[in-house]
C-alpha positions in Angstrom: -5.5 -7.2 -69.2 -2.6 -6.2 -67.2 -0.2 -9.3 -66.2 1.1 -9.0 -62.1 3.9 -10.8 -60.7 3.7 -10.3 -57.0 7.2 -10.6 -55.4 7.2 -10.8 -51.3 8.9 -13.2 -48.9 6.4 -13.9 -46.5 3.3 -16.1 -47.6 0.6 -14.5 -45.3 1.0 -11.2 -47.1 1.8 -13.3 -50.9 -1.5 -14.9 -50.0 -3.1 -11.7 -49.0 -1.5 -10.0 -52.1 -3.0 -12.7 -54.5 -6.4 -13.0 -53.2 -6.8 -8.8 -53.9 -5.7 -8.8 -57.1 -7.0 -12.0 -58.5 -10.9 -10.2 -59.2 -9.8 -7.3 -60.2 -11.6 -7.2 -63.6 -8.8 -5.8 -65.5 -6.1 -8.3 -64.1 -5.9 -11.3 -66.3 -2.7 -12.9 -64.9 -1.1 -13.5 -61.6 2.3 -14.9 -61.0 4.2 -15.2 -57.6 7.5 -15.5 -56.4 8.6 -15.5 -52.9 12.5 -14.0 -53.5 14.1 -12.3 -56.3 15.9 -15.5 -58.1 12.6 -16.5 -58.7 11.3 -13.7 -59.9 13.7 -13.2 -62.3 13.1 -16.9 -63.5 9.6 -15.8 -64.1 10.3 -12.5 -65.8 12.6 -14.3 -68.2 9.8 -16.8 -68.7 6.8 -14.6 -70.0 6.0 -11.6 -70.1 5.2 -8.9 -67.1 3.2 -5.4 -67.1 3.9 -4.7 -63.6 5.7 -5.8 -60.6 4.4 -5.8 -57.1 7.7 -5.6 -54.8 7.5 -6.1 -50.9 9.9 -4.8 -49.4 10.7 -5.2 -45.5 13.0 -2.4 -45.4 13.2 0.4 -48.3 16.9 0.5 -48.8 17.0 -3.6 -48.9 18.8 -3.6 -52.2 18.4 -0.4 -53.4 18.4 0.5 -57.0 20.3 -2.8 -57.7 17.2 -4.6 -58.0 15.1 -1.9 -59.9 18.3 -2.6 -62.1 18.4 -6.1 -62.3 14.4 -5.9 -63.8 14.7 -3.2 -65.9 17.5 -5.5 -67.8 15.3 -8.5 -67.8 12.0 -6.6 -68.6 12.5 -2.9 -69.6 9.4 -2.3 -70.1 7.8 -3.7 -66.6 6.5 -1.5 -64.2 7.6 -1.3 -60.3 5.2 -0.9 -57.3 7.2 -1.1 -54.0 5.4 -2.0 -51.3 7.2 -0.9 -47.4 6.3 -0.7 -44.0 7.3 2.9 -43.4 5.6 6.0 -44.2 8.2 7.8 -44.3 7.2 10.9 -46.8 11.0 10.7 -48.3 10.7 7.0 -49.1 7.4 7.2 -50.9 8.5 9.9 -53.1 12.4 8.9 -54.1 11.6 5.8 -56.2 9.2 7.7 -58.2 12.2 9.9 -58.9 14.3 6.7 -60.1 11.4 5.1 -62.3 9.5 3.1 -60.2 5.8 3.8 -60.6 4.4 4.4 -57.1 5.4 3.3 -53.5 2.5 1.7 -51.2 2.6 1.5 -47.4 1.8 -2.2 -46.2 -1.0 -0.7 -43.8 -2.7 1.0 -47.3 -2.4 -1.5 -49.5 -6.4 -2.6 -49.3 -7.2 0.5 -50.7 -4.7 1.9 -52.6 -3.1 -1.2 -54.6 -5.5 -1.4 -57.3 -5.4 2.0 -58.1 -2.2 2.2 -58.1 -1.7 -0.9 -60.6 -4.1 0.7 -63.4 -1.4 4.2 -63.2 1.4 1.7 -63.3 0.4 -0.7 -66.1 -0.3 2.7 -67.9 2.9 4.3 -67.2 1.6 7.0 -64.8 3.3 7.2 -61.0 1.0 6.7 -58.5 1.4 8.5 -55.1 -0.8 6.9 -51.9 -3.0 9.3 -50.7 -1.5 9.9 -47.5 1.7 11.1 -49.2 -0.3 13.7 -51.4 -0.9 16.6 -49.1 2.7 15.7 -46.7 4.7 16.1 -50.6 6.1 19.5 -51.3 4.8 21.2 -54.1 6.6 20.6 -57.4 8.0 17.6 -56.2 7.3 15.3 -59.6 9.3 18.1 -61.5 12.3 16.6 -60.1 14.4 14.9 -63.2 13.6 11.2 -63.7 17.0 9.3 -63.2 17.6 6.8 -66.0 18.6 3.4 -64.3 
């Protein structure tokens, strides 16, 4: 059973967020936080498979954050979640660890897909990145952070 923490500032799209993964059948826990204090309060207090992160802008933070969780939890998985689709943005974090970037308008569909790669360790790409992403692109070095 693969343990979620769900991080996003706005409670419509936490809500949202919740109420998708909560069925899943291989989902057995489900924390929220609504900022990153709070998530790193609840990544120090048990245990995490993989994050959901939304993100209102890609660049909000940068790597500091993938940083900041990888100390706490190295072994947790990132999903970014980010309004753009923006081929560049959904490829780079894949390139520094994190296991798959979702667009906010594909989440319904792609998200829990995308959470069974993760929670395994495989990078998950959102279909409508697959045919815009040059070929070869995953050969790209993974940058330890």
């Amino acid at each position: 059973m693969i343990r979620v923490l769900i991080i996003e500032e706005y409670e419509g799209m936490r809500q949202g967020l919740y109420e998708l993964l909560k069925d899943l059948p291989y989902v057995g826990a489900i924390d929220v936080a609504e900022d990153l204090v709070e998530a790193s309060r609840l990544l120090r207090r048990a245990r995490c498979d993989v994050i959901v992160l939304g993100l209102e802008d890609a660049d909000h933070n940068g790597l500091g954050v993938l940083q900041a969780f990888r100390q706490i939890s190295p072994l947790t998985s990132v999903l970014l979640l980010g309004l753009s689709i923006d081929t560049r943005l959904a490829l780079w974090p894949i390139r520094f660890g994190v296991m798959g970037y979702i667009p906010k308008e594909a989440i319904a569909e792609e998200l829990p897909s995308a959470l069974q790669n993760a929670a395994s360790g495989k990078p998950y790409v959102a279909r409508m990145y697959c045919e815009a992403a040059a070929p070869g692109w995953m050969a790209v070095p993974q940058v330890a952070i």
